[in-house]
C-alpha positions, 0 to 999 in steps of 0.5 A: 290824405291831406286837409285845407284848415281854411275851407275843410275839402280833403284831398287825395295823397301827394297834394300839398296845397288847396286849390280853392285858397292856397293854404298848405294842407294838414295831415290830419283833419282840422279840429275845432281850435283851427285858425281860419283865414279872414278873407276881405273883398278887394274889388267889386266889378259887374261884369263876371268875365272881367272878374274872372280876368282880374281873379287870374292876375292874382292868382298868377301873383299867387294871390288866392282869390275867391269869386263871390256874389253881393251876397257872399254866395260863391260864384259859378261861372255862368251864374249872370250876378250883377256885382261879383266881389274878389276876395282874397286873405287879410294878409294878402290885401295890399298886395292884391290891391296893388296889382288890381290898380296897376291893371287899371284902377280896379282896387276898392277904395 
């Protein structure tokens, strides 16, 4: 079994990295003293078709990017939030910001 340090799903033998944030898994399960991951809001937009737009570019720049609502509740697709933020790791930040301006503008300032 292999185990995300950032978001604590399990999954089954031969997966090697999460599919929600892209951490590599562990073998074991993560204990108390596992580091996690700050993730930070890179974008806001209102509408969540074009978030799911801009979350594909990152991911297909191997960004991890997380949907969530102005309340921080993850997104479901379908879910009608007004403001829908894009969320990816700190240390990824300046990369995503970059890509998002290049598709227009979209980077949080």
């Amino acid at each position: 079994m292999g185990y995300c340090p950032v978001c604590r799903y399990e999954y089954e033998d031969g997966i090697v990295v999460c599919a929600t944030c892209g951490e590599e898994l562990l073998d074991e399960p993560p204990g108390p003293g596992v580091e996690y991951v700050e993730l930070v809001e890179v974008a806001r937009v209102a509408d969540p078709s074009e978030a799911e737009l801009l979350a594909g570019e990152l991911e297909a720049a191997g960004i991890p990017v997380e949907l969530a609502d102005e309340h921080g509740a993850e997104l479901f697709a379908g879910a009608g939030t007004v403001q829908v933020r894009l969320l990816v790791p700190e240390r990824r930040a300046a990369e995503a910001g970059a890509i998002l301006a290049s598709l227009g503008g979209k980077e949080k300032h």
